[in-house]
C-alpha positions as CSV (number, residue, x, y, z in Angstrom):
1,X,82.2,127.8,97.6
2,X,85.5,125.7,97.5
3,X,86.3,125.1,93.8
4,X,86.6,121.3,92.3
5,X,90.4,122.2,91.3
6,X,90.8,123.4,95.3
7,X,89.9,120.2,96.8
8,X,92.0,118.5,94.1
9,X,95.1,120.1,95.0
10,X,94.6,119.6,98.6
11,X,93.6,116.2,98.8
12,X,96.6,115.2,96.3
13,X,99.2,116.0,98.4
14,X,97.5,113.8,101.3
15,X,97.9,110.8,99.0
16,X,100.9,110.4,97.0
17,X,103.2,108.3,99.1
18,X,105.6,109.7,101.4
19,X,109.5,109.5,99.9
20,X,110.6,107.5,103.4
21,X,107.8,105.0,102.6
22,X,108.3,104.6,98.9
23,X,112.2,104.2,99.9
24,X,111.1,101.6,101.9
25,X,109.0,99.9,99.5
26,X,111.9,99.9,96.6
27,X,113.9,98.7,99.1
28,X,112.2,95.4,100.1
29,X,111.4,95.2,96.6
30,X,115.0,94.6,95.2
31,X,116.1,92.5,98.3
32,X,113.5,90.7,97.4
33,X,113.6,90.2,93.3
34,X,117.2,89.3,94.1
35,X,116.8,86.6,96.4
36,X,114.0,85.0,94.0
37,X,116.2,85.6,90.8
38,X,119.0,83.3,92.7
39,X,116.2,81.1,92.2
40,X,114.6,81.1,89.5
41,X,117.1,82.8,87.3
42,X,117.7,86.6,85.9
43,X,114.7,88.0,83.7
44,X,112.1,86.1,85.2
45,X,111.2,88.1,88.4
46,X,109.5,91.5,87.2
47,X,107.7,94.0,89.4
48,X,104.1,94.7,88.0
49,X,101.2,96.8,90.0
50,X,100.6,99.9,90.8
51,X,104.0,100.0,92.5
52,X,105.7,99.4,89.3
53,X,103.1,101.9,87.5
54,X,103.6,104.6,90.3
55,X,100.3,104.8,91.0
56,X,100.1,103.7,94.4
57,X,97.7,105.4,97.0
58,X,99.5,106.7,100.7
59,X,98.8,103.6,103.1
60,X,98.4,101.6,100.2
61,X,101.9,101.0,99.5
62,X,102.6,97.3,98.2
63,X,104.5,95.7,95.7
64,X,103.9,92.8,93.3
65,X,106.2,90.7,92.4
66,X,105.7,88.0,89.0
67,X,107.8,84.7,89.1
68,X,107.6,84.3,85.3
69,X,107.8,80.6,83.6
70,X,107.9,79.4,79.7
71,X,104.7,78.1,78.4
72,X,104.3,74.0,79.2
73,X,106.0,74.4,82.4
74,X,102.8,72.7,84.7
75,X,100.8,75.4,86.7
76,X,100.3,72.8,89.2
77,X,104.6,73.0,90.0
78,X,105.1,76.3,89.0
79,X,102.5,77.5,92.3
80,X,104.3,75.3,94.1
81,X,107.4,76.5,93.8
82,X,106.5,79.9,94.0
83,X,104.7,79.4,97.2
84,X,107.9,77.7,98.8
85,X,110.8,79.6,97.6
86,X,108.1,82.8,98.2
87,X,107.6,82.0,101.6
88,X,111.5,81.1,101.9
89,X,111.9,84.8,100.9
90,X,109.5,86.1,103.0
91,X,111.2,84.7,106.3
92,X,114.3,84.6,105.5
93,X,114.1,88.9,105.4
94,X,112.4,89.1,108.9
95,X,108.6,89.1,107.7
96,X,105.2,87.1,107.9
97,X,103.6,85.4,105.3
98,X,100.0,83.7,104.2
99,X,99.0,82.1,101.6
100,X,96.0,84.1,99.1
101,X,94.2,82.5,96.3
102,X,92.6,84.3,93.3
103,X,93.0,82.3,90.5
104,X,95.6,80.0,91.8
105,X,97.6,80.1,95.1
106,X,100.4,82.8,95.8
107,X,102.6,84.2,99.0
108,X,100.9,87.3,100.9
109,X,104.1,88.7,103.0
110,X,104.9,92.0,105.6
111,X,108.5,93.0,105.1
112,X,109.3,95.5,107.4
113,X,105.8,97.1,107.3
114,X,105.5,96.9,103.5
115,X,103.1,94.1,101.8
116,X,104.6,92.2,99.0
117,X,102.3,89.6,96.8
118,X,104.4,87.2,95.0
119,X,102.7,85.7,92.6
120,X,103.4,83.1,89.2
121,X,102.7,83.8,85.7
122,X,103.5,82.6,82.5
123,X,105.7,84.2,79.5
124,X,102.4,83.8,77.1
125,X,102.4,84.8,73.7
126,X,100.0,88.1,73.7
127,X,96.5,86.9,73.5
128,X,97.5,83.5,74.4
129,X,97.0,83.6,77.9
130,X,97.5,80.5,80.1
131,X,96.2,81.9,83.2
132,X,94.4,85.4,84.0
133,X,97.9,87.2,85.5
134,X,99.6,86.6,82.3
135,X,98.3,89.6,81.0
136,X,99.6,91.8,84.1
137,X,103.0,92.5,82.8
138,X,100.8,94.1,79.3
139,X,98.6,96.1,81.3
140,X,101.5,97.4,83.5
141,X,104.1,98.2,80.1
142,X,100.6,99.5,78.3
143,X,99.6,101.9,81.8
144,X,103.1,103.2,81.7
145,X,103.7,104.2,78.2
146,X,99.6,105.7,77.7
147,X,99.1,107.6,81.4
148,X,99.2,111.2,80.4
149,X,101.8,113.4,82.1
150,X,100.7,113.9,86.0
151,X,98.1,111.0,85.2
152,X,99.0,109.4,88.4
153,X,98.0,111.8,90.3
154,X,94.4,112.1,88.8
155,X,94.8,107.8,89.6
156,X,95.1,108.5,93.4
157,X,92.5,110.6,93.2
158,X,89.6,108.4,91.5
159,X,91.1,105.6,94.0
160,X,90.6,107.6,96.8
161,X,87.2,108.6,95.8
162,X,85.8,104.9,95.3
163,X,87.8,103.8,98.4
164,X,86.0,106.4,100.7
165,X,82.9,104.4,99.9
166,X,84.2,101.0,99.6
167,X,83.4,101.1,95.9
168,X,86.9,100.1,94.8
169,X,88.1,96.4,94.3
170,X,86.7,94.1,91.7
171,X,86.5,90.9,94.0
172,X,83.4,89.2,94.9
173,X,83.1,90.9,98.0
174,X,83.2,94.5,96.7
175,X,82.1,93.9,93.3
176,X,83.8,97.6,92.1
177,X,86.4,98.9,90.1
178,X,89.7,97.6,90.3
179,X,92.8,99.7,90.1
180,X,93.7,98.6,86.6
181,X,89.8,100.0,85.5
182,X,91.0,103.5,87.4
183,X,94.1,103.5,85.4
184,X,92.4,102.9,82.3
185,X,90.0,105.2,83.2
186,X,92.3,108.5,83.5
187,X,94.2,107.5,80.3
188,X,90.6,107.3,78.3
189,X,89.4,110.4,79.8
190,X,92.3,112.2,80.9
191,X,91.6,113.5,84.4
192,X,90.0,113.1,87.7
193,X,87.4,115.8,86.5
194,X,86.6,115.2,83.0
195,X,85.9,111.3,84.0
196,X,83.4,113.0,86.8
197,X,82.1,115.2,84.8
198,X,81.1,112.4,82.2
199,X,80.2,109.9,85.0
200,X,77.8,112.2,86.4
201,X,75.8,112.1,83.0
202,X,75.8,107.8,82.8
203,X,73.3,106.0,82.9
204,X,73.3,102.6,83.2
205,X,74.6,100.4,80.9
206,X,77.7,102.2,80.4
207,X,79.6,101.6,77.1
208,X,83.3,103.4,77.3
209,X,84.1,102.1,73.9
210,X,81.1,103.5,71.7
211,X,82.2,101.3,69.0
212,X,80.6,98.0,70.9
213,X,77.2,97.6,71.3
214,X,76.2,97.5,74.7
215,X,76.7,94.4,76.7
216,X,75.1,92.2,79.1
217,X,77.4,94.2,81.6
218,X,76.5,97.2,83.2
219,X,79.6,98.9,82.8
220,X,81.5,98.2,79.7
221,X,85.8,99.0,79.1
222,X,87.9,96.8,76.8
223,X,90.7,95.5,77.4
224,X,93.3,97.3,75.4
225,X,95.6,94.2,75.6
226,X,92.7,92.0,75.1
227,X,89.9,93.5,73.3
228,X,87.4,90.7,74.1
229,X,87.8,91.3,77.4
230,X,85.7,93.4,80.2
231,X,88.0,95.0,82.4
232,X,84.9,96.3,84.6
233,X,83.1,93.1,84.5
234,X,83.1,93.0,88.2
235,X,81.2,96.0,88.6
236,X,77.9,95.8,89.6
237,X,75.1,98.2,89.0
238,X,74.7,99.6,93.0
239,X,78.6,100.2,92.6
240,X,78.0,101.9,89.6
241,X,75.0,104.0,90.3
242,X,76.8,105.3,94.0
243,X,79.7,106.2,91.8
244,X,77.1,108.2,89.2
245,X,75.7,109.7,92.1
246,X,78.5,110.3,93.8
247,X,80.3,112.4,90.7
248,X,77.3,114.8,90.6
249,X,76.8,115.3,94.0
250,X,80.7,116.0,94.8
251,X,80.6,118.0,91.5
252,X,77.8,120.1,93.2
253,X,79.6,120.5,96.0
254,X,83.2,119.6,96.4
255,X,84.7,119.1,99.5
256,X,87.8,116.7,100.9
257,X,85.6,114.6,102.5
258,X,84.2,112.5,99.7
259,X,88.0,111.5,99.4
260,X,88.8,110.9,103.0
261,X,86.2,112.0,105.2
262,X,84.4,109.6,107.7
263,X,81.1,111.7,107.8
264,X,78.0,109.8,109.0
265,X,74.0,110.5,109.5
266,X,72.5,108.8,112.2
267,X,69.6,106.8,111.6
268,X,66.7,106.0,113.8
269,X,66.5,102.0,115.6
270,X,63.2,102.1,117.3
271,X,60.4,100.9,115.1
272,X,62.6,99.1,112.7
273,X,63.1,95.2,112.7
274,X,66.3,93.6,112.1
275,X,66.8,89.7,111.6
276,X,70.8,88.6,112.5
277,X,72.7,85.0,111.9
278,X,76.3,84.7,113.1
279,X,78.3,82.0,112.2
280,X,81.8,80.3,111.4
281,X,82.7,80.6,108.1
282,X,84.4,77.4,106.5
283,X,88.8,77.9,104.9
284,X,88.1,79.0,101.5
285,X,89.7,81.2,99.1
286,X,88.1,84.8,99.4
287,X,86.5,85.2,96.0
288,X,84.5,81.5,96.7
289,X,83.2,82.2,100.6
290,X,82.0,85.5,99.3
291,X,80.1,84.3,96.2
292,X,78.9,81.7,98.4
293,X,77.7,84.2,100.9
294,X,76.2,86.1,98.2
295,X,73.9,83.4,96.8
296,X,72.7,82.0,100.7
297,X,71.7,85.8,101.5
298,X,70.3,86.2,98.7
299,X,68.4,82.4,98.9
300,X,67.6,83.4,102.6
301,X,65.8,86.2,101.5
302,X,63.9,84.9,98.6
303,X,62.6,82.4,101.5
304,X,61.8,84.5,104.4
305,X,59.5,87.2,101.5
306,X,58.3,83.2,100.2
307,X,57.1,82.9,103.6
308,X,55.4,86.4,104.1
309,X,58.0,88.4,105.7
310,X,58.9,91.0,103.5
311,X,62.6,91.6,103.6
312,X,63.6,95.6,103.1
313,X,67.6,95.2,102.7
314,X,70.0,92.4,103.5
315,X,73.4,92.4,103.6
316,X,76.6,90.1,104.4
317,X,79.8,90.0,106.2
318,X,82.7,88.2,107.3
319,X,86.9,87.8,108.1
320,X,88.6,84.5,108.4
321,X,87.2,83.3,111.3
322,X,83.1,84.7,111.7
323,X,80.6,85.3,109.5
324,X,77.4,87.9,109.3
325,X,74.1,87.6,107.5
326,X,71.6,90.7,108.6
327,X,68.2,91.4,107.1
328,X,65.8,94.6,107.9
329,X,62.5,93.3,107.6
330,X,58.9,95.2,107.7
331,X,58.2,92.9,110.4
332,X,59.6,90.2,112.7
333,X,56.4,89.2,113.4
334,X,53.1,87.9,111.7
335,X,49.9,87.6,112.4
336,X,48.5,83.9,112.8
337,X,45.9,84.2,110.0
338,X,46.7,84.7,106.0
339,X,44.7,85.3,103.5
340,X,45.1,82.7,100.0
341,X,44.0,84.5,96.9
342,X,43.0,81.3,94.7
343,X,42.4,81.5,90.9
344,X,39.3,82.9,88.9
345,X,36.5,81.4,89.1
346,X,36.1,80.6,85.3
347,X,39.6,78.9,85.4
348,X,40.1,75.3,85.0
349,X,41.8,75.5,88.3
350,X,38.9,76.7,90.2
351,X,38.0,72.6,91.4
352,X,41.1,71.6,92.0
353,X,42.2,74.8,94.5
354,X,39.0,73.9,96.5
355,X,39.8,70.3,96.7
356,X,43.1,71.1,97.7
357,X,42.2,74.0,100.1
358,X,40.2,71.1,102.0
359,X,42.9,68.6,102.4
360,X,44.9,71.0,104.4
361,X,45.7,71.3,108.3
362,X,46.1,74.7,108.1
363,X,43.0,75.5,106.7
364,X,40.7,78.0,109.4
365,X,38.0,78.8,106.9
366,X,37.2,77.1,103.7
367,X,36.8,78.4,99.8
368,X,34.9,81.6,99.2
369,X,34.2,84.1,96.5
370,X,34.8,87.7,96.2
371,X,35.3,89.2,92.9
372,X,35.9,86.4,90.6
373,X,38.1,84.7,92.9
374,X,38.6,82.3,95.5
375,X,39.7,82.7,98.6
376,X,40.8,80.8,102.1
377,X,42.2,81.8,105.2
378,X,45.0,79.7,106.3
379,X,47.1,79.4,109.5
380,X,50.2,80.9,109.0
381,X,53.4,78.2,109.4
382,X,55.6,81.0,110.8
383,X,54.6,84.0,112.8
384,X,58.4,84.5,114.1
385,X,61.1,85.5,112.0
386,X,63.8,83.7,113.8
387,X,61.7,80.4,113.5
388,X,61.3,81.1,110.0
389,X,64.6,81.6,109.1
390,X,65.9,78.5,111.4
391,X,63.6,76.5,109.5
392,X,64.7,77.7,106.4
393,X,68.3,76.7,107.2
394,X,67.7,73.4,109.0
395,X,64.9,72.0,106.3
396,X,67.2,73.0,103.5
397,X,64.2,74.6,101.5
398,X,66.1,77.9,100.8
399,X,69.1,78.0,98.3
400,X,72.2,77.8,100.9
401,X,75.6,77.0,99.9
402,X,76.1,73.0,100.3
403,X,79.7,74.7,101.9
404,X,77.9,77.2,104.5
405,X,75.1,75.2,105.2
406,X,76.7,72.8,108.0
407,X,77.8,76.2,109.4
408,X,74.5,78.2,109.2
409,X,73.0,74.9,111.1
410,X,75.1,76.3,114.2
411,X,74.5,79.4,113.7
412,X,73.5,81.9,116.4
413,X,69.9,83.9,115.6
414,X,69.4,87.2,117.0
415,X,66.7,90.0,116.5
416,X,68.1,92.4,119.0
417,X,70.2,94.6,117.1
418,X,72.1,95.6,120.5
419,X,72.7,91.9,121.2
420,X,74.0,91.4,117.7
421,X,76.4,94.5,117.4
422,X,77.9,92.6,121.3
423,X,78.4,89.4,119.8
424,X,80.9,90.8,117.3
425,X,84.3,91.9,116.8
426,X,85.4,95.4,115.8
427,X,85.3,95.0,112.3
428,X,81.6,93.3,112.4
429,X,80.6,96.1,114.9
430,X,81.6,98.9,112.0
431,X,79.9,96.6,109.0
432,X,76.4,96.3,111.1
433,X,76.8,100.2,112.5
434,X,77.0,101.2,108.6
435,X,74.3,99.1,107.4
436,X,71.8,100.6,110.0
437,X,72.9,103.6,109.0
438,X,71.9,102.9,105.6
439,X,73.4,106.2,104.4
440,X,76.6,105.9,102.5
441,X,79.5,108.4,103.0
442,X,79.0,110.8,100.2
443,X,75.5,111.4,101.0
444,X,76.4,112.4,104.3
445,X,78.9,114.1,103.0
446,X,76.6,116.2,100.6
447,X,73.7,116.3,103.2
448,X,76.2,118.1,106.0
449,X,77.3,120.5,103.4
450,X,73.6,121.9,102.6
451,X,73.1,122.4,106.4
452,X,76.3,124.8,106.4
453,X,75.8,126.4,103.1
């Protein structure tokens, strides 16, 4: 069997940066810290990220670039210049540009194939942050000085493991571990393998710092530039508990593929039902559509089980244009006739359910006792899933985003899965084929190698 150190040193060499591409990316980077200190003035343009940290993944290649300004400059002007003088920059060296938003708005741009974020920050005293980036240029001199000799390497490689299974990232839409968490990560535990090793004995909630007492997080790792601080606040606990699994099983049996492979089981359509809504998607910053899409799935499904179809999984997706809202239910349809289990008989509710039985126009057959309780059989509202869910939407009696709701009003309902995978683009098409799937990456990955072993 292929050893753990093997793979290592294969896979490695796939994902440090090539020299051409890293020339490239220096390149753009000082053209471009030189135009913006014309600007805004020598010393306050640094170069922070992973980029500047030499941790950087091959295809990830990007730089980020910090417009810095004194505490009581307004953050209200110092986006605004950053965004114009950034997008200045931007075109005035041959590339594209948009405009991102995290917690405030910066410039997005593609120089000559490389992606540059420029982004404004504030010169805070430590611990006295203004606004969340401040603390970048700490995390980036603290990384540099504490990464233990080849750290990087052993970086790339945790990145690489949680990108293969979309586990890395700590915004909304992810919810994983952010590239920072990696770093810190490697320098706590010193390697790719020791941090498996350990992660493969978690479980859930994780405290790194066993001087804490565990928090209302499920995975818990100061901030060593700001103690108070989570730096894996983001991650959730499925992110978690596929990255727990995934260490042991890739410990069991290593292979390249939980790093870069694209294996895949096949699972069976007929017999299963599936419940689709596809939809615009209002112009909001990433983090707030996604958090909004979050709760209305979630809301959605609390509605349709509230209604007596019992929701298996559900799951969300969407770009800048079109959005996706899938549910697998047991059923998507009902039969006309459900049974109402009433209280005891000897409760002091027993009256009042049988008056209240009889008042209704769904009622089919009136208040009886089995047990010691009371029953009725009622005609069910909603025998169709897609009518359920429509009225759902439309009647506003699920928890929808006030945002998405004028959008989910439109919306198209499918329960054709084959209709649904047409009536979207290539990157829907991929999001719906894996969540039919079910089966993440690494399990396939692990599954495949017991059928050749």
């Amino acid at each position: 069997m292929t050893s753990v150190e093997d793979v290592l040193r294969h896979v490695v060499e796939k994902l440090r940066p090539l020299p051409e591409t890293l020339e490239k990316t220096e390149d753009v980077t000082a053209r471009l810290v030189h135009r913006l200190e014309d600007v805004f003035g020598k010393g306050r343009v640094s170069v922070e990220g992973s980029f500047a940290k030499g941790t950087m993944v091959r295809g990830r290649e990007e730089s980020d670039i910090f417009i810095h300004f004194q505490p009581g400059f307004p953050v209200d002007e110092a986006c605004r210049r950053v965004v114009e003088e950034g997008v200045k920059a931007v075109v005035e060296m041959g590339g594209v540009y948009r405009l991102r938003y995290a917690s405030h708005p910066y410039v997005e741009g593609f120089v000559d194939g490389v992606r540059v974020n420029i982004v404004p920050c504030y010169d805070a005293e430590y611990g006295k942050w203004i606004t969340p980036v401040d603390r970048t240029p700490y995390h980036t001199a603290y990384v540099k000085k504490n990464l233990p000799p080849g750290g990087a390497d052993h970086v790339r490689l945790l990145k690489a493991f949680l990108m293969n299974d979309n586990l890395y990232g700590a915004e909304v839409k992810t919810r994983g571990f952010s590239g920072y968490v990696c770093e810190l990560l490697i320098i706590r535990f010193g390697s790719f393998t020791s941090l498996v090793q350990a992660a493969s004995r978690w479980r859930p909630p994780v405290v790194i710092d066993e001087d804490k007492p565990a928090p209302m997080t499920v995975l818990h790792l100061p901030d060593p530039v700001d103690p108070g601080r989570n730096t894996a606040a983001a991650v959730s606990l499925t992110t978690l508990s596929n990255f727990i699994l995934k260490s042991k099983l890739f410990l069991t049996k290593p292979s390249i593929d939980y790093f870069l492979g694209d294996t895949a089981l096949e699972s069976v359509v007929e017999g299963r039902s599936f419940l689709g809504l596809v939809f615009t998607v209002p112009n909001q910053p990433p983090d707030v559509l996604w958090g909004e899409l979050n709760h209305t799935v979630e809301g959605l499904t609390r509605g349709l089980n509230g209604l007596g179809f019992t929701v298996l999984r559900s799951d969300r997706w969407a770009d800048e244009k079109t959005g996706v809202m899938v549910f697998e239910l047991e059923s998507n349809t009902l039969p006309p006739v459900v049974l109402h289990m009433g209280p005891p008989v000897w409760s002091g509710n027993a009256e009042r359910f049988i008056a209240e039985q009889m008042r209704k126009k769904e009622l089919l057959a009136p208040p009886w006792v089995s047990g010691d309780r009371l029953y009725s059989l009622l005609r069910r509202r909603f025998g169709d899933s897609a009518a359920a869910l429509q009225h759902l939407i439309q009647s506003g009696h699920a928890s929808v985003s006030k945002h998405l709701q004028p959008h989910l009003r439109n919306a198209k309902t499918y329960r054709d899965i084959g209709s649904l995978m047409e009536a979207l683009a290539d990157e829907g098409k991929n999001f719906l084929k894996e969540f039919v799937r079910t089966c993440p990456r690494y399990i396939a990955t692990y599954v495949s190698s017991l059928s050749t072993s």
